[in-house]
Structure formats: structure tokens, C-alpha cells
N, CA, C and O atoms as a Tripos MOL2 file, in Angstrom:
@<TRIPOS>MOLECULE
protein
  228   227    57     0     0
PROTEIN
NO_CHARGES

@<TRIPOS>ATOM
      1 N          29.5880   22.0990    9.3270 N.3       1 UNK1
      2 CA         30.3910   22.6150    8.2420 C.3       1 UNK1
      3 C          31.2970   21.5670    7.6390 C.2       1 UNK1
      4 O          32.0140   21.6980    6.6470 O.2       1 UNK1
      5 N          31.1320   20.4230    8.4650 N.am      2 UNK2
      6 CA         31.9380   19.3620    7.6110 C.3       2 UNK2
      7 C          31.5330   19.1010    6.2830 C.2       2 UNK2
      8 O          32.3710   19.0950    5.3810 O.2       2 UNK2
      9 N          30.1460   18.8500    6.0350 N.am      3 UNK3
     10 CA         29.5960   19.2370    4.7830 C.3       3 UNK3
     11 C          29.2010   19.7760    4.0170 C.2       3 UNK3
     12 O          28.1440   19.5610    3.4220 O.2       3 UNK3
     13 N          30.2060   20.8760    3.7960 N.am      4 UNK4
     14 CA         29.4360   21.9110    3.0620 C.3       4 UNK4
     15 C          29.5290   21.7950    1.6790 C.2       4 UNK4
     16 O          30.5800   21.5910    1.0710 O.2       4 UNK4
     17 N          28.1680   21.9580    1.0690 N.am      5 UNK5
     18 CA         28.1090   21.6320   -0.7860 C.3       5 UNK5
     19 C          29.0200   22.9760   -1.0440 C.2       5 UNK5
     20 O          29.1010   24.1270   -0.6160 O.2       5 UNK5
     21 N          29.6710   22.1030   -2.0310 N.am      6 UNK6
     22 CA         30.2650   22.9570   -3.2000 C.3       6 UNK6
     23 C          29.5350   23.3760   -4.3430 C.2       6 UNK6
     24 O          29.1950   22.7670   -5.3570 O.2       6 UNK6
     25 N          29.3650   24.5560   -3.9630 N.am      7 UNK7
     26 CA         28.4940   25.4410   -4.7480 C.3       7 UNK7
     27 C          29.0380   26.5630   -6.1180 C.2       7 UNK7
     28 O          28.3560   27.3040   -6.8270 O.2       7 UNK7
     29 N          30.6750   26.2830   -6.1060 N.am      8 UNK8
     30 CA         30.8690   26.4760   -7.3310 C.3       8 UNK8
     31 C          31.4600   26.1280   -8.4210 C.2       8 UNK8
     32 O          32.0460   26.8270   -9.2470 O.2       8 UNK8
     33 N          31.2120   24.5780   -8.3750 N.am      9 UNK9
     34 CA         31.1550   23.6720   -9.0850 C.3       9 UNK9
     35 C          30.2670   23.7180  -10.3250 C.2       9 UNK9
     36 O          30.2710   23.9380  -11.5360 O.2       9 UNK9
     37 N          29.3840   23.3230   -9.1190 N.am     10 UNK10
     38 CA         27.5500   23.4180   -9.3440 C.3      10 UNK10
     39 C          27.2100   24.3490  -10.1670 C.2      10 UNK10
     40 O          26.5590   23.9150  -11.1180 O.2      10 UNK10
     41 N          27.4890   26.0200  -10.1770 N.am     11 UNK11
     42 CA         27.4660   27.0020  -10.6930 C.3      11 UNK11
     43 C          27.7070   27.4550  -12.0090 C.2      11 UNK11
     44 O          27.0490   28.1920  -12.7440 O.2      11 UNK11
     45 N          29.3630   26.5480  -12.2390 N.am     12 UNK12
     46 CA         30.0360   26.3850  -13.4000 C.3      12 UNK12
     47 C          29.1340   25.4880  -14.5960 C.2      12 UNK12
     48 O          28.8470   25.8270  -15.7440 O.2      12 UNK12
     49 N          28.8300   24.2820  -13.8910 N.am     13 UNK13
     50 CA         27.9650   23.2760  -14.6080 C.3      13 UNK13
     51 C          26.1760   24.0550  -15.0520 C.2      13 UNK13
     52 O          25.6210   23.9110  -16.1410 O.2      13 UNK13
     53 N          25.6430   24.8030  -13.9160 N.am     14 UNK14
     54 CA         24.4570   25.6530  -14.3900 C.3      14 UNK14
     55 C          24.9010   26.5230  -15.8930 C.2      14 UNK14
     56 O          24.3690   26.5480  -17.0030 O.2      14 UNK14
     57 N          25.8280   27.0320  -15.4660 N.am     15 UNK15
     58 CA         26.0280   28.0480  -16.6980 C.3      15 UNK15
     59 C          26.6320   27.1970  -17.8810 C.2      15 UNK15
     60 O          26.3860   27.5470  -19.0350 O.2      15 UNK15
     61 N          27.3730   26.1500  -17.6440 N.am     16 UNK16
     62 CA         27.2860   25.4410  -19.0060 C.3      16 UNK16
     63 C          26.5980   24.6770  -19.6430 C.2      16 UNK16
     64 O          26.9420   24.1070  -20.6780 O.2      16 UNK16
     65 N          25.1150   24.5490  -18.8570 N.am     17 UNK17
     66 CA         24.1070   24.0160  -19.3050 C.3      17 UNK17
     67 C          22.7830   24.5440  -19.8690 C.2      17 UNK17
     68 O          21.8840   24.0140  -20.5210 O.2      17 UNK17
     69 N          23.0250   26.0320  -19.2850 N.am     18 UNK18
     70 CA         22.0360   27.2030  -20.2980 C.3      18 UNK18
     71 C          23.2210   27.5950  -21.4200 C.2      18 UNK18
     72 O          22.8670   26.8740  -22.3530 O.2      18 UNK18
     73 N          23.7840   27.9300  -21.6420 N.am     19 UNK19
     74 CA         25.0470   27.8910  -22.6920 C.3      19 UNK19
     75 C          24.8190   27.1020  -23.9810 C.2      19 UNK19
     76 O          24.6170   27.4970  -25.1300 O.2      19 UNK19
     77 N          24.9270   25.6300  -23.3590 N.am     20 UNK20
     78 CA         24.4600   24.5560  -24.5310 C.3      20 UNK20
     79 C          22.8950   24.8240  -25.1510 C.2      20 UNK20
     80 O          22.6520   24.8130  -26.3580 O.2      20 UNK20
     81 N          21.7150   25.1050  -23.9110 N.am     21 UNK21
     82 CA         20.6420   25.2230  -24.2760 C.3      21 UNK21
     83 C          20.2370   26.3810  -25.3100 C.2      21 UNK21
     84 O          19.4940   26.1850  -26.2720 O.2      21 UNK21
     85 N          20.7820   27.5290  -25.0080 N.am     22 UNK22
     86 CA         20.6760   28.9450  -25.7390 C.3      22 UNK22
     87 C          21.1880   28.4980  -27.1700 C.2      22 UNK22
     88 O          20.4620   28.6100  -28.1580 O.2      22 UNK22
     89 N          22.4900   27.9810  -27.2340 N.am     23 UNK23
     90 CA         22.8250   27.4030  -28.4860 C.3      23 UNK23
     91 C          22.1950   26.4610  -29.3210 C.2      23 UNK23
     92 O          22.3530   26.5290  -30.5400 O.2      23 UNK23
     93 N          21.5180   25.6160  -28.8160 N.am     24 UNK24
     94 CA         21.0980   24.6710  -29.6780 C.3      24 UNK24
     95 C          19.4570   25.1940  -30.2160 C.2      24 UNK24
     96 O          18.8190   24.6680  -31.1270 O.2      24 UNK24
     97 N          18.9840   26.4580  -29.2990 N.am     25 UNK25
     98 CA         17.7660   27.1240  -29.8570 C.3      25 UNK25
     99 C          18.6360   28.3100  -30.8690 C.2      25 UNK25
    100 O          18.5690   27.7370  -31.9570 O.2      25 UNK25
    101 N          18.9990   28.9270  -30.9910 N.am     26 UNK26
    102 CA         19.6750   29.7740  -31.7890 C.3      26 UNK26
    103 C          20.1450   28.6030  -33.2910 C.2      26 UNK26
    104 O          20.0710   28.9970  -34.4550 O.2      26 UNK26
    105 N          20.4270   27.7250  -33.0480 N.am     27 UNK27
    106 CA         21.3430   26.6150  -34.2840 C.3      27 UNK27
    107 C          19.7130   26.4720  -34.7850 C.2      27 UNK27
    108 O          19.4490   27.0350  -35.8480 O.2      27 UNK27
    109 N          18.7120   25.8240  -34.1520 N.am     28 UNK28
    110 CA         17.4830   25.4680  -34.3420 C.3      28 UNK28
    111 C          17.0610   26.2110  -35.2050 C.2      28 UNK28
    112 O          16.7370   25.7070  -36.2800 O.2      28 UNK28
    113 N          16.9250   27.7280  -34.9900 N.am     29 UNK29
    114 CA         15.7170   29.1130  -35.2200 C.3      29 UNK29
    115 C          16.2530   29.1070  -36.6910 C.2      29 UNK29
    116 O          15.5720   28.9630  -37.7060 O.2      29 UNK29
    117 N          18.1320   29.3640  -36.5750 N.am     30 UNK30
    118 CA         18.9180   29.2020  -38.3950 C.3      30 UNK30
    119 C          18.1100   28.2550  -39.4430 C.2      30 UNK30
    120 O          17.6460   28.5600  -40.5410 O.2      30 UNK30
    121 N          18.0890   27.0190  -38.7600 N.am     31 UNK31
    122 CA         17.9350   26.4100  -39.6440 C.3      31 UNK31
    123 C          16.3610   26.0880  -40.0160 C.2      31 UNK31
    124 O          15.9460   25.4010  -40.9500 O.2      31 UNK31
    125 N          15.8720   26.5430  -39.3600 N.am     32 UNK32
    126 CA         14.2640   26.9800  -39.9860 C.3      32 UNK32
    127 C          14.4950   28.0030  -40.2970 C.2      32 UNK32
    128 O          13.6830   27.7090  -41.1730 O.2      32 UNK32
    129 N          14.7340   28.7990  -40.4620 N.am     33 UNK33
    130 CA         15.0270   30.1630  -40.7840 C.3      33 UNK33
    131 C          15.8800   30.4940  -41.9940 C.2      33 UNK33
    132 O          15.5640   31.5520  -42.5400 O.2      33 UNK33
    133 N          16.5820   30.0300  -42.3710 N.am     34 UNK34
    134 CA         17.6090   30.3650  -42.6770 C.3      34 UNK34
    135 C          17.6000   30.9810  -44.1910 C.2      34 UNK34
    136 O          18.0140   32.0330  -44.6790 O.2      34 UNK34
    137 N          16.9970   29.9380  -44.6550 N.am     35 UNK35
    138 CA         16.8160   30.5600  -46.6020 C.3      35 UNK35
    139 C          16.0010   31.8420  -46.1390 C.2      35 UNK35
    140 O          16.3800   32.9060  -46.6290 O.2      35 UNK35
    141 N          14.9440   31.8770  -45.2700 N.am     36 UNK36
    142 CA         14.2170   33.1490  -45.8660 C.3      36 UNK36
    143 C          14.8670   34.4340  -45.2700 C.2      36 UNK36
    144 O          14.7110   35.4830  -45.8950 O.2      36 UNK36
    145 N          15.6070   34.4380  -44.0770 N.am     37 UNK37
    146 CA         17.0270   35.2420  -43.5260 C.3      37 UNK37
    147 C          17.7760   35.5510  -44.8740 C.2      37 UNK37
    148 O          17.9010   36.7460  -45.1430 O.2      37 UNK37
    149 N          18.3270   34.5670  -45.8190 N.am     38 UNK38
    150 CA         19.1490   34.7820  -46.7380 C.3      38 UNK38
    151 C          18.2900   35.5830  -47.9960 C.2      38 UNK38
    152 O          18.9760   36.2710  -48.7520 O.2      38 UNK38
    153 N          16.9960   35.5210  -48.2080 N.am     39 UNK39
    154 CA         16.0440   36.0850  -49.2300 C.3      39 UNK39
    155 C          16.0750   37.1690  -49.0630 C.2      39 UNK39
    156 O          16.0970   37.9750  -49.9930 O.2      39 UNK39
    157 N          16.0900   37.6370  -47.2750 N.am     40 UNK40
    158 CA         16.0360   39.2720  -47.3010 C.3      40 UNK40
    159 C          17.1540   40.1120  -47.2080 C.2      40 UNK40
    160 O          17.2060   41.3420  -47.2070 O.2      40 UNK40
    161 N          18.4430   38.8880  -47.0940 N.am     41 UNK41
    162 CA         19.7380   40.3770  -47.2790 C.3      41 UNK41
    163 C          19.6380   40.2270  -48.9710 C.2      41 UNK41
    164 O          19.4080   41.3090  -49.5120 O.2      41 UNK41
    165 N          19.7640   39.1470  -49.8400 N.am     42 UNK42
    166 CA         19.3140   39.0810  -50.9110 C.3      42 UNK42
    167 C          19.1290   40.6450  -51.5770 C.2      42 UNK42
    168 O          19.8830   41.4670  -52.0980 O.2      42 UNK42
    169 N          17.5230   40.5530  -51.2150 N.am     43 UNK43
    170 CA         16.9090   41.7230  -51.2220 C.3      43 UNK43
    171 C          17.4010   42.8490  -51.0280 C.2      43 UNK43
    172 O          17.3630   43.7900  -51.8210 O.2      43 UNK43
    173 N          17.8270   42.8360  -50.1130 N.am     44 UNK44
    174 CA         18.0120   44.4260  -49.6180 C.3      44 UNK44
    175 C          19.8210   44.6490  -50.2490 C.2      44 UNK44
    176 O          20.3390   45.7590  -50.1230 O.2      44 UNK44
    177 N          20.4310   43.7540  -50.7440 N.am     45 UNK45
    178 CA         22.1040   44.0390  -51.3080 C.3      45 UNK45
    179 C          21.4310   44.3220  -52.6850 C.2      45 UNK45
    180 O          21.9190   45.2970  -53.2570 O.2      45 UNK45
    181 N          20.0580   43.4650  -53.5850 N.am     46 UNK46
    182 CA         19.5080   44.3180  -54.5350 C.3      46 UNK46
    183 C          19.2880   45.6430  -54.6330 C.2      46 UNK46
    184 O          19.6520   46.4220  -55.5130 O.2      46 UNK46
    185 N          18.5860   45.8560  -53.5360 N.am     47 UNK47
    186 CA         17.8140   47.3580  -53.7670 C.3      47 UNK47
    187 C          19.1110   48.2910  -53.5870 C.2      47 UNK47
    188 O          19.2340   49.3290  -54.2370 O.2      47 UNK47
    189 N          20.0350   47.8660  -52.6950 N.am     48 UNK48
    190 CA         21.4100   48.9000  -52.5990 C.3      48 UNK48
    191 C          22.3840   49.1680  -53.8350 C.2      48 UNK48
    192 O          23.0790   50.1500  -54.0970 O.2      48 UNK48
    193 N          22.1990   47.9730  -54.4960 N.am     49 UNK49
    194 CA         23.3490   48.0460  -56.1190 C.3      49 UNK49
    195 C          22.5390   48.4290  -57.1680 C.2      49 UNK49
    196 O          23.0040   48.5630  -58.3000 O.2      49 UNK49
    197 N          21.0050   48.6790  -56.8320 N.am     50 UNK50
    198 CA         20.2650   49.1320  -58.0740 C.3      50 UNK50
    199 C          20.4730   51.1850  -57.4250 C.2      50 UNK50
    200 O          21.0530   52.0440  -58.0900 O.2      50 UNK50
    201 N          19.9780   51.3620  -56.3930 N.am     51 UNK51
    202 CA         20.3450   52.3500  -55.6690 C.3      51 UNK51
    203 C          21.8970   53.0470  -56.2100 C.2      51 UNK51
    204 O          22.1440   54.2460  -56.3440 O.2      51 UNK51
    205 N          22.5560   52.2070  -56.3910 N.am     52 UNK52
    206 CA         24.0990   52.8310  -56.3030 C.3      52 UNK52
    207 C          24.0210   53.0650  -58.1380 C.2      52 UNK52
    208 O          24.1500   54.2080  -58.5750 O.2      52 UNK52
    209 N          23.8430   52.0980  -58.9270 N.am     53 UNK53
    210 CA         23.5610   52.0530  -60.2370 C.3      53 UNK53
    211 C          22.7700   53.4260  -60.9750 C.2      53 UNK53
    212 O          23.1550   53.9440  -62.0230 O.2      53 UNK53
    213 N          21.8270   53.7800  -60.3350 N.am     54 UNK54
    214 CA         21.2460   55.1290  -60.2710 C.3      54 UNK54
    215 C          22.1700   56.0780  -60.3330 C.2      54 UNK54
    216 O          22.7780   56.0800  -61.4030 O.2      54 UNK54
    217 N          22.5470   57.0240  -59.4340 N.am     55 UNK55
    218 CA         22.9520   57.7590  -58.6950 C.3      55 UNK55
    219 C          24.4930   57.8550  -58.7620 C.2      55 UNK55
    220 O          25.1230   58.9040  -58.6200 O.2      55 UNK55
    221 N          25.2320   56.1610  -59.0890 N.am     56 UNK56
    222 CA         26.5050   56.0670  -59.2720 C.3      56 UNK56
    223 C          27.4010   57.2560  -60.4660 C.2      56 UNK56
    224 O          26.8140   58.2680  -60.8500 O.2      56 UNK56
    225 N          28.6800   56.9710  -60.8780 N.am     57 UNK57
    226 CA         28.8440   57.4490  -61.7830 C.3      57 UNK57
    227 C          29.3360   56.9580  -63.0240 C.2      57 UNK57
    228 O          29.4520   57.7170  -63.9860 O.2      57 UNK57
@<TRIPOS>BOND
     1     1     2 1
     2     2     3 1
     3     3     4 2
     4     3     5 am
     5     5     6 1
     6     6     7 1
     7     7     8 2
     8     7     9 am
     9     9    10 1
    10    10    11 1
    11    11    12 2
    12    11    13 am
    13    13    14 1
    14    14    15 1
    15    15    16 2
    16    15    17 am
    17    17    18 1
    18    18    19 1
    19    19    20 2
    20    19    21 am
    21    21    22 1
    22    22    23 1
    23    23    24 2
    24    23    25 am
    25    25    26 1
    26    26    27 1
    27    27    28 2
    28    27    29 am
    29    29    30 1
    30    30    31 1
    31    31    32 2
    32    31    33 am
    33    33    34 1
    34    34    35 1
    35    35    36 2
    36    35    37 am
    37    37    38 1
    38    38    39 1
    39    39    40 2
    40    39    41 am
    41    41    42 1
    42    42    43 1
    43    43    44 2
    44    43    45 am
    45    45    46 1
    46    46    47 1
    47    47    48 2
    48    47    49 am
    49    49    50 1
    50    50    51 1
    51    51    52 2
    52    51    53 am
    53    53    54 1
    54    54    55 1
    55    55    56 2
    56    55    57 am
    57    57    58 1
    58    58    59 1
    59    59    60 2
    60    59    61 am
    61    61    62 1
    62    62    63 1
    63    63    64 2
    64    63    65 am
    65    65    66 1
    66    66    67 1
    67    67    68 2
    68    67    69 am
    69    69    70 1
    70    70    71 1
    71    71    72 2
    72    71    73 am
    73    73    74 1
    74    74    75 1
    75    75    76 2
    76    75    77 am
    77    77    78 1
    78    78    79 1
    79    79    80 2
    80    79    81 am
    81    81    82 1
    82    82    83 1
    83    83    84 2
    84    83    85 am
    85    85    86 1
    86    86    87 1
    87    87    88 2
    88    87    89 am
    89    89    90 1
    90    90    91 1
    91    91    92 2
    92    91    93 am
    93    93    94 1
    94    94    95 1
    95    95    96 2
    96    95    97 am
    97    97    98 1
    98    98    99 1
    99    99   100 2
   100    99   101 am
   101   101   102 1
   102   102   103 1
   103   103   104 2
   104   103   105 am
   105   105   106 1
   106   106   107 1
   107   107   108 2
   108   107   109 am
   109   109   110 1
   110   110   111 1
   111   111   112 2
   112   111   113 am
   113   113   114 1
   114   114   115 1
   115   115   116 2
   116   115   117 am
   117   117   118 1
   118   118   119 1
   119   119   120 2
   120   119   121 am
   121   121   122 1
   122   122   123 1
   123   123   124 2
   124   123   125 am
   125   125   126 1
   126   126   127 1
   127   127   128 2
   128   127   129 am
   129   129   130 1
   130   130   131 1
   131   131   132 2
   132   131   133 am
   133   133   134 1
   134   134   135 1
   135   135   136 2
   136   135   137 am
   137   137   138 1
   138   138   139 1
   139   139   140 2
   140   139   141 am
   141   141   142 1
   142   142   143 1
   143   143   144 2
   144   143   145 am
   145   145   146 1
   146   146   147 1
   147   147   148 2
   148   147   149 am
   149   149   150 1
   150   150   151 1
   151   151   152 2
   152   151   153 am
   153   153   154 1
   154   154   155 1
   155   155   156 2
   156   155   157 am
   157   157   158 1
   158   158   159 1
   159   159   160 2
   160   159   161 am
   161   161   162 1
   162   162   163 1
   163   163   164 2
   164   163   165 am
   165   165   166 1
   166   166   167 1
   167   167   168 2
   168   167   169 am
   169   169   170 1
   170   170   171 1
   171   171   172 2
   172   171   173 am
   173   173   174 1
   174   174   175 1
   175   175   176 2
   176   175   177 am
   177   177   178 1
   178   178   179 1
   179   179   180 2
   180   179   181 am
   181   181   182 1
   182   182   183 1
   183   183   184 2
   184   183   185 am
   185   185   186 1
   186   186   187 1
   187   187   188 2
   188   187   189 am
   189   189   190 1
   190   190   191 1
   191   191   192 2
   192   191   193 am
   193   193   194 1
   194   194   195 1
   195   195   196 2
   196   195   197 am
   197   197   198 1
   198   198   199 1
   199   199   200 2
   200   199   201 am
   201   201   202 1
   202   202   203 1
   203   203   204 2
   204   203   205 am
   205   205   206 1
   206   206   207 1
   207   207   208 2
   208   207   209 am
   209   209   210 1
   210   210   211 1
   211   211   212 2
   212   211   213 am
   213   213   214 1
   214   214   215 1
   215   215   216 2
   216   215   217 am
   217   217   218 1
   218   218   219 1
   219   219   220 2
   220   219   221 am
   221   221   222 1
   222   222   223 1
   223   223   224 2
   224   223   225 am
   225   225   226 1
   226   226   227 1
   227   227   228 2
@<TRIPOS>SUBSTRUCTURE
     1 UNK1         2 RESIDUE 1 A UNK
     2 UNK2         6 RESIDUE 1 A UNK
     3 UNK3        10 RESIDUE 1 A UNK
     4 UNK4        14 RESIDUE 1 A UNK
     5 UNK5        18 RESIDUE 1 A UNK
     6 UNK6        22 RESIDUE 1 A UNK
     7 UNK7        26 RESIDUE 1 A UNK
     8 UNK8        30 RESIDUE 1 A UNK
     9 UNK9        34 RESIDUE 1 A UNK
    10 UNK10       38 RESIDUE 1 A UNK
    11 UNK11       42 RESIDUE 1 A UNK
    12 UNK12       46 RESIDUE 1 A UNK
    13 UNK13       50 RESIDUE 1 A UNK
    14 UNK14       54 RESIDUE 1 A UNK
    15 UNK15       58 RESIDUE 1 A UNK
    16 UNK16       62 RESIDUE 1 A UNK
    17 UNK17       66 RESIDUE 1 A UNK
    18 UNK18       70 RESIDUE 1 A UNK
    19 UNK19       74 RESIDUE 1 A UNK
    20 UNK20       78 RESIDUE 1 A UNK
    21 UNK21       82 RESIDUE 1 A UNK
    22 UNK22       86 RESIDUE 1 A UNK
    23 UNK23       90 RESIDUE 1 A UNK
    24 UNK24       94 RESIDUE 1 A UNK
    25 UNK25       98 RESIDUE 1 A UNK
    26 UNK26      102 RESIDUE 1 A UNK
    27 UNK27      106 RESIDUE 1 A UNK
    28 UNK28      110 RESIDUE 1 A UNK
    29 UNK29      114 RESIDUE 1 A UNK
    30 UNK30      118 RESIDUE 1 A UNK
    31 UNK31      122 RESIDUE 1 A UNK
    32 UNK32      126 RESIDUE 1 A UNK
    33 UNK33      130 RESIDUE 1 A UNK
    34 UNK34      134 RESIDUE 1 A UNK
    35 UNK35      138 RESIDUE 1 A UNK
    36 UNK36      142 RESIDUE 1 A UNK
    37 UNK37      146 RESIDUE 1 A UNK
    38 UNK38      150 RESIDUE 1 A UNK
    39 UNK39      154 RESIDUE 1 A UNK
    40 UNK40      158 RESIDUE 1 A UNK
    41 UNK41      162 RESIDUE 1 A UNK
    42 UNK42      166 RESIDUE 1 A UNK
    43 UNK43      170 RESIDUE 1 A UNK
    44 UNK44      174 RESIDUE 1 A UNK
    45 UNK45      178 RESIDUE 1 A UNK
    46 UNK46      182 RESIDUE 1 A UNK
    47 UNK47      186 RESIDUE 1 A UNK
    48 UNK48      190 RESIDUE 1 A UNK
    49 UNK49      194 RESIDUE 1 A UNK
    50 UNK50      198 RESIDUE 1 A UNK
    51 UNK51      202 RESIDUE 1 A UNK
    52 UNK52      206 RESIDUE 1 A UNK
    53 UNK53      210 RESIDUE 1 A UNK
    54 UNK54      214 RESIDUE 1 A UNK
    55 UNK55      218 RESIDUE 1 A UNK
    56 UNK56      222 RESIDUE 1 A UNK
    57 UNK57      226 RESIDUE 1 A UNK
């Protein structure tokens, strides 16, 4: 027991290293992604103000 690994060190550093990883695929997916993400709220804030334009008063 004189040597016992410190294991929550180690632990801290695991989780801040899926942390970084999850993030930099999420930053990734945006930026391939991203204009055509923006085309479809686009879209769909169209179809809601033509919707409201209708029906409005």
C-alpha cells in the first residue's frame, strides 16, 4: 500500500479528455453543417410568418 495509484487524479484527467473530445466533434458537425442547419430554421420562421400573415389580424 505504499504505492497506491492515485486514481482520482487520473479520473479527473479521463473526464477532461472525453469533454475536449465530445466538443471538438460537436464544433466539427456545426461547421459542416451549419449553413444548411441555418436554411432550415430559415424555412420553417418562413412558413410560421406566412402562417401568422394568414390567419393574423
Amino acid at each position: 500500500m505504499l504505492f497506491a495509484p492515485k486514481e482520482k487524479g487520473q479520473g479527473l484527467v479521463e473526464y477532461a479528455l472525453i469533454l475536449v473530445l465530445v466538443s471538438v466533434v460537436v464544433i466539427a458537425i456545426l461547421l459542416a453543417l451549419g449553413t444548411e442547419i441555418g436554411n432550415v430554421f430559415s424555412a420553417i420562421q418562413d412558413q410560421m410568418q406566412g402562417a401568422q400573415g394568414v390567419g393574423g389580424s
